[in-house]
C-alpha positions as a Python dict, from the first residue, in 0.01 Angstrom:
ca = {
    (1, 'X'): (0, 0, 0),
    (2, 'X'): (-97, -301, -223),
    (3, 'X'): (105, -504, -440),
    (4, 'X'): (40, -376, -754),
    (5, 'X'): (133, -71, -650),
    (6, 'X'): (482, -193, -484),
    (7, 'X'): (487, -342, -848),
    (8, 'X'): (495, -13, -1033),
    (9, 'X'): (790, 97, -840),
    (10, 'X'): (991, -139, -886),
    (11, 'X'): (926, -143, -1285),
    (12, 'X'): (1051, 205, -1238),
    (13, 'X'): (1297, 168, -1090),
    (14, 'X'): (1375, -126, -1286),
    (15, 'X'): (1343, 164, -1573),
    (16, 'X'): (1524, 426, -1435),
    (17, 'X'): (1853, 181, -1338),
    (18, 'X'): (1888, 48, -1704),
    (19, 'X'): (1893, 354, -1878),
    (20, 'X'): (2058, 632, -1662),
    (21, 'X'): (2356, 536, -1777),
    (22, 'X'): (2302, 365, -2067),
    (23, 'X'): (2315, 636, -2394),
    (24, 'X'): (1968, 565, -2496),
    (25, 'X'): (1739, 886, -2299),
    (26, 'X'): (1598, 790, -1900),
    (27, 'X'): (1387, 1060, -2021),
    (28, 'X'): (1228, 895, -2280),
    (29, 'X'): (1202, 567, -2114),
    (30, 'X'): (1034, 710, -1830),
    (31, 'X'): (777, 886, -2107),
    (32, 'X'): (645, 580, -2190),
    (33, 'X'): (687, 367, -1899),
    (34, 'X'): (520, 605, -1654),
    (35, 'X'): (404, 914, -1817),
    (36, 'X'): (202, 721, -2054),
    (37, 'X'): (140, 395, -1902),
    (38, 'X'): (190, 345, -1528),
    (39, 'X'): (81, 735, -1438),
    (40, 'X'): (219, 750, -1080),
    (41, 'X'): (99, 1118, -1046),
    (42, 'X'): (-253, 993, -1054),
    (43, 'X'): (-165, 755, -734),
    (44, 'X'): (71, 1014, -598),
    (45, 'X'): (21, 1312, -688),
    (46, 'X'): (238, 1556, -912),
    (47, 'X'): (456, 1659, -706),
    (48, 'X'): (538, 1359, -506),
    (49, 'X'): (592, 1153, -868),
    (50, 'X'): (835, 1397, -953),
    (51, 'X'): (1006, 1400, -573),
    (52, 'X'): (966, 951, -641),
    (53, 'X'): (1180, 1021, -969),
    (54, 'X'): (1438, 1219, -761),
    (55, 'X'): (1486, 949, -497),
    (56, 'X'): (1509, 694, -766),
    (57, 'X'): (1789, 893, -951),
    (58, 'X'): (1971, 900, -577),
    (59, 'X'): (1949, 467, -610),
    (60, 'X'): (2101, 487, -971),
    (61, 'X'): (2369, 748, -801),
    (62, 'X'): (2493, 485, -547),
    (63, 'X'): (2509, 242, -770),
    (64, 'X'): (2782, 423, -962),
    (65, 'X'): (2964, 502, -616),
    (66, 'X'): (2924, 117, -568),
    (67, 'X'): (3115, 5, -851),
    (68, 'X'): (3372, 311, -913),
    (69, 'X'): (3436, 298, -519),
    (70, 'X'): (3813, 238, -546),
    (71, 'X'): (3806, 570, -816),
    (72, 'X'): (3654, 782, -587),
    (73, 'X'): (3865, 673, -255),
    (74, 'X'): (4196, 769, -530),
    (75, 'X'): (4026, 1098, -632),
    (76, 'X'): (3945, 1237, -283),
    (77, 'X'): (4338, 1143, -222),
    (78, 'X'): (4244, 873, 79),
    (79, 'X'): (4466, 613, -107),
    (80, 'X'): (4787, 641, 22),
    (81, 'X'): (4971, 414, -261),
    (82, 'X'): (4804, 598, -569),
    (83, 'X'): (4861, 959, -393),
    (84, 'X'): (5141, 1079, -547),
    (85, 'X'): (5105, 932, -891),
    (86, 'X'): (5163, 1110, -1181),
    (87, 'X'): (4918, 962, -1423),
    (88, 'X'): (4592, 945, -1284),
    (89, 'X'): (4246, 1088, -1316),
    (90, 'X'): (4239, 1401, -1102),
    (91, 'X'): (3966, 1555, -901),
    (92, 'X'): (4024, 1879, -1068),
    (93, 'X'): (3977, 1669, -1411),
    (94, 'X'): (3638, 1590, -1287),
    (95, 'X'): (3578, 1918, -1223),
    (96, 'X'): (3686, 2122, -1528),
    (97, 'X'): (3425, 1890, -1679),
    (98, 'X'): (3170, 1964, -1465),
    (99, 'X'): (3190, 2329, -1492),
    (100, 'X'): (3011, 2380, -1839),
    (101, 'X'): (2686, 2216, -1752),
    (102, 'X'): (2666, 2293, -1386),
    (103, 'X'): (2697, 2715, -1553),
    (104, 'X'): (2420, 2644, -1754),
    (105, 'X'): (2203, 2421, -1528),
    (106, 'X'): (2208, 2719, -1269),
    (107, 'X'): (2111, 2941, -1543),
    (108, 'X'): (1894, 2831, -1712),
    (109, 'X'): (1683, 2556, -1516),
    (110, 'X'): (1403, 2698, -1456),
    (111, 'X'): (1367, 2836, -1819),
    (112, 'X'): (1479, 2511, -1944),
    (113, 'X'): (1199, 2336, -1695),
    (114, 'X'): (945, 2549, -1831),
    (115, 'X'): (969, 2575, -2238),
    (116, 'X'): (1218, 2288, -2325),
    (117, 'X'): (1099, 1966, -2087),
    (118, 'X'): (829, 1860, -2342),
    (119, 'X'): (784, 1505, -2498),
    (120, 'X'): (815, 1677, -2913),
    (121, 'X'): (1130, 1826, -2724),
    (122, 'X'): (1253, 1464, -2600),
    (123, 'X'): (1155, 1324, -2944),
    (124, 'X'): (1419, 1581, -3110),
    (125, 'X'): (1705, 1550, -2823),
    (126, 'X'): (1639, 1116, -2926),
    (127, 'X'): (1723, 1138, -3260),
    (128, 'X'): (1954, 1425, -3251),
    (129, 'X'): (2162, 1240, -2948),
    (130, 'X'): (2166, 904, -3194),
    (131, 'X'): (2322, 1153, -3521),
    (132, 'X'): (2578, 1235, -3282),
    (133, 'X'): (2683, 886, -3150),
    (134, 'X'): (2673, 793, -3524),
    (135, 'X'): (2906, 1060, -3621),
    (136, 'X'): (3127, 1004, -3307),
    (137, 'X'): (3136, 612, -3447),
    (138, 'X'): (3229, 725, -3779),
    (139, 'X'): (3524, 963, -3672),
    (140, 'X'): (3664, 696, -3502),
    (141, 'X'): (3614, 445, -3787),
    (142, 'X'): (3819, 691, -4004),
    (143, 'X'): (4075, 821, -3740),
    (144, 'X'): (4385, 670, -3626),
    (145, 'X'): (4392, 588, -3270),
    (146, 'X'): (4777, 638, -3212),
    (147, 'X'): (4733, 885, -2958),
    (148, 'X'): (4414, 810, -2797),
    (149, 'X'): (4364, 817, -2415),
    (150, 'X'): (4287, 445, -2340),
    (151, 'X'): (4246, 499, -1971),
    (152, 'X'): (4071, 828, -1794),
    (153, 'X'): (4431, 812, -1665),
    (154, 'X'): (4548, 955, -1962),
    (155, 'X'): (4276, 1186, -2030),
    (156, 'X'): (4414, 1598, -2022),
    (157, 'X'): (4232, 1892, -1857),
    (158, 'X'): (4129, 1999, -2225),
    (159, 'X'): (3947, 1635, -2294),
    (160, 'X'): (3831, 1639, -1978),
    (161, 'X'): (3652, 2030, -2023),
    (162, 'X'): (3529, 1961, -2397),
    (163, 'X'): (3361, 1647, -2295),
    (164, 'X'): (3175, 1919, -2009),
    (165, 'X'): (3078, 2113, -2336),
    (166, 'X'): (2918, 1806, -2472),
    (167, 'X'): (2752, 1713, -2206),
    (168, 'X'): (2583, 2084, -2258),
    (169, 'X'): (2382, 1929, -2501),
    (170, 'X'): (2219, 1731, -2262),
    (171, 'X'): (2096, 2032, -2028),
    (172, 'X'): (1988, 2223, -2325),
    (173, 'X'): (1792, 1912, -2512),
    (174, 'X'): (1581, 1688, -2279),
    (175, 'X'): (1621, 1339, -2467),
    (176, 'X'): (1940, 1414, -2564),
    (177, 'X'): (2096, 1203, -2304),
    (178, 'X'): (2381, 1275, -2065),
    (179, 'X'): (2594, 974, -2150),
    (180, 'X'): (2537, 1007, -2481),
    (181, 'X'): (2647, 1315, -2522),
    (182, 'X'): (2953, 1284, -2275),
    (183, 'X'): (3034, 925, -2491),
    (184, 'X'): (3048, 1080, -2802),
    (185, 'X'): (3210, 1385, -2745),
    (186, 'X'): (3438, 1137, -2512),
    (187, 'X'): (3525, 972, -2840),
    (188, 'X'): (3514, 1293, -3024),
    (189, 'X'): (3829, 1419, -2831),
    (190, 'X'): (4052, 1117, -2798),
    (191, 'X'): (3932, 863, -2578),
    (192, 'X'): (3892, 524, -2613),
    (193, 'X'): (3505, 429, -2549),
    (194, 'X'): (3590, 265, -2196),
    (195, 'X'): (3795, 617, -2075),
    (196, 'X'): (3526, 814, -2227),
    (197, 'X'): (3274, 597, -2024),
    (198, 'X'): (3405, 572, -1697),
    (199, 'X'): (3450, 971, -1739),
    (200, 'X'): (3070, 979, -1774),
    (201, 'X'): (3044, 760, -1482),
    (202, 'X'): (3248, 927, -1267),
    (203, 'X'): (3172, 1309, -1385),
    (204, 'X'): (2763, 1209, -1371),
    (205, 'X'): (2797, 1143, -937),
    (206, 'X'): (2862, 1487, -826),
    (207, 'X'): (2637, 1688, -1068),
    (208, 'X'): (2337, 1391, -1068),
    (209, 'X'): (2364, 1394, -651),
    (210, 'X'): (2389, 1768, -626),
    (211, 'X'): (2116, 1872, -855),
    (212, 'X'): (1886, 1512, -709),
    (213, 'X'): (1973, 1610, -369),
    (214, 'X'): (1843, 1989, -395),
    (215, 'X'): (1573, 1888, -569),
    (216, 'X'): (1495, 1628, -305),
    (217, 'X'): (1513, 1866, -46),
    (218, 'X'): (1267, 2122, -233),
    (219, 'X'): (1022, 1889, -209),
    (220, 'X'): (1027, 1679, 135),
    (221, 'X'): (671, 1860, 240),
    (222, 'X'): (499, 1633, -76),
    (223, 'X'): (629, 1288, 78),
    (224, 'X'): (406, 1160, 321),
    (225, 'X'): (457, 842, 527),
    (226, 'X'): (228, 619, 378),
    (227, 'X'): (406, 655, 63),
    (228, 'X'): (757, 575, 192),
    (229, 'X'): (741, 175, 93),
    (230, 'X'): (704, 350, -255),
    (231, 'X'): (987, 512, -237),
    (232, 'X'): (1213, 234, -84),
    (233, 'X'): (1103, -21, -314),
    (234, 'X'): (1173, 199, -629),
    (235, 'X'): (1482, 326, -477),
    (236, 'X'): (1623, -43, -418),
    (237, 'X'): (1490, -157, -766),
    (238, 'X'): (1670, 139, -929),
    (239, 'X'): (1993, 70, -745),
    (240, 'X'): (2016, -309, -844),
    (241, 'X'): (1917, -252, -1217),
    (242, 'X'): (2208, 36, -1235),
    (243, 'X'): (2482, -222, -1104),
    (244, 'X'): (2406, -464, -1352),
    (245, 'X'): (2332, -193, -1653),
    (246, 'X'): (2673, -47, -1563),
    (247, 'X'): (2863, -352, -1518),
    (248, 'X'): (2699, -522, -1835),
    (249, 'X'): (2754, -166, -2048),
    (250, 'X'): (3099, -128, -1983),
    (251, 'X'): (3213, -480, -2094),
    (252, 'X'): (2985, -395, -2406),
    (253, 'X'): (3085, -90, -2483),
    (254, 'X'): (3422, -140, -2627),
    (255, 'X'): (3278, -399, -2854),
    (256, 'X'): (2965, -257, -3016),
    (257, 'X'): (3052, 96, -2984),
    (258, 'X'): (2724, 327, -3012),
    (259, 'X'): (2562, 290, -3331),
    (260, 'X'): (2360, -8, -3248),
    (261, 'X'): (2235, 249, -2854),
    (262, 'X'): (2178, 496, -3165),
    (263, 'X'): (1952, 264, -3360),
    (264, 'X'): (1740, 165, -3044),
    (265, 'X'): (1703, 532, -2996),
    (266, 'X'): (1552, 624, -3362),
    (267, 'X'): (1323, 334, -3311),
    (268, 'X'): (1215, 448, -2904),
    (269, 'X'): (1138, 825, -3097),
    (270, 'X'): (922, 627, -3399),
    (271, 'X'): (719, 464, -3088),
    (272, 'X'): (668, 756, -2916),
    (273, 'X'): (555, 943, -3187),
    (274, 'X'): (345, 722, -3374),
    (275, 'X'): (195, 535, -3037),
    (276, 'X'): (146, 774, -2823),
    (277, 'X'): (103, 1160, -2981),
}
């Protein structure tokens, strides 16, 4: 394998690191990085491009376990000294969140695969994510925060399940963006921007490694051996890129808020449109 190609993964991954997380659409990054411009299915093949953007995901995945490692030793209750705490972020929390979504996904995947995955599709959940993040901005503008949940500490089981309802919007609407949506409707219900982020960190590593993992599994028969370097160069590009878009967004957050992701956005749908359809 040459190295150009070696090249493209990394950019992918490079791609698929920084905006995972970030509220700004993986999905319609990945439109115009590779559907439009690199075009791995032409070097590997449909099937094995989409199994490449699976393992990918699984390097963005680790990077969150990585960096919320001390979270998730508390949640599984293998901390000893935070065991018994009252206030603290509960595995059942993360769960009650998860449950809206992970209904809907096993619904409706396939249908939502077929008639919904579309770039005009991505182009709507864009813009529509960014009116949300502005409204969520300008709630919060006009709301006193007395009572908000600084911490996902203080977050309740009700927070913690409308934020799953949220992130709904994200299944249904390709584009729409899974931290966005979680975010805003983070901020919607009562949490600061940092709790409502490190909920969407935490809440996106069971449902992104269940749903990457299955898929990954689906389709082992399209990865060949001559296309592993591929897949361990993009999968090590995407898992540096994630630490340092996660580490860098959550010391931003808190200051810029999400108008300025929702801006980007509006502009990333005016390219797509106008450039490419």
């Amino acid at each position: 394998m040459d190295f150009i190609t070696l090249l493209k993964a990394v950019i992918l991954g490079l791609v698929e690191g920084m905006t995972e997380f970030a509220p700004v659409s993986s999905t319609g990054h990945m439109i115009i990085v590779d559907d439009m411009w690199l075009h791995s299915k032409e070097f590997l093949g449909k099937y094995a491009a989409n199994t490449f953007k699976v393992v990918i995901q699984l390097g963005s995945i680790l990077a969150v376990v990585v960096v919320f490692r001390q979270r998730f030793i508390d949640l599984l209750g293998l901390n000893k000294e935070t065991r018994g705490k009252e206030n603290r972020l509960r595995l059942g929390q993360v769960l009650v969140g998860l449950v809206p979504a992970g209904v809907l996904g096993v619904l409706f995947e396939d249908t939502i695969d077929k008639y919904l995955f579309t770039t005009e599709t991505v182009l709507i959940g864009l813009v529509a994510g960014a009116v949300l993040m502005m409204i969520a901005d300008f709630y919060r503008g006009r709301k006193q925060t007395a009572n908000i949940a600084e911490t996902v500490d203080q977050i309740t089981y009700k927070q913690a399940f409308l934020v799953g309802i949220f992130q709904c919007l994200s299944v249904l609407l390709p584009g729409f963006s899974r931290s966005g949506s979680t975010i805003s409707g983070g901020v919607l219900v009562g949490m600061s921007y940092r709790a409502a982020a490190d909920f969407t960190f935490i809440m996106a590593v069971p449902i992104m490694a269940g749903a990457s993992s299955i898929s990954l599994l689906k389709n082992l028969e399209y990865i060949s051996s001559s296309d592993l370097p591929f897949y361990a160069v993009g999968f090590i590009s995407a898992f540096i890129f994630a630490l340092i878009s996660i580490k860098f967004f959550l010391k931003l957050i808190n200051r810029i808020k999400l108008t300025p992701f929702a801006i980007y956005r509006i502009i990333l749908a005016a390219v797509i449109y106008f450039v490419f359809l």
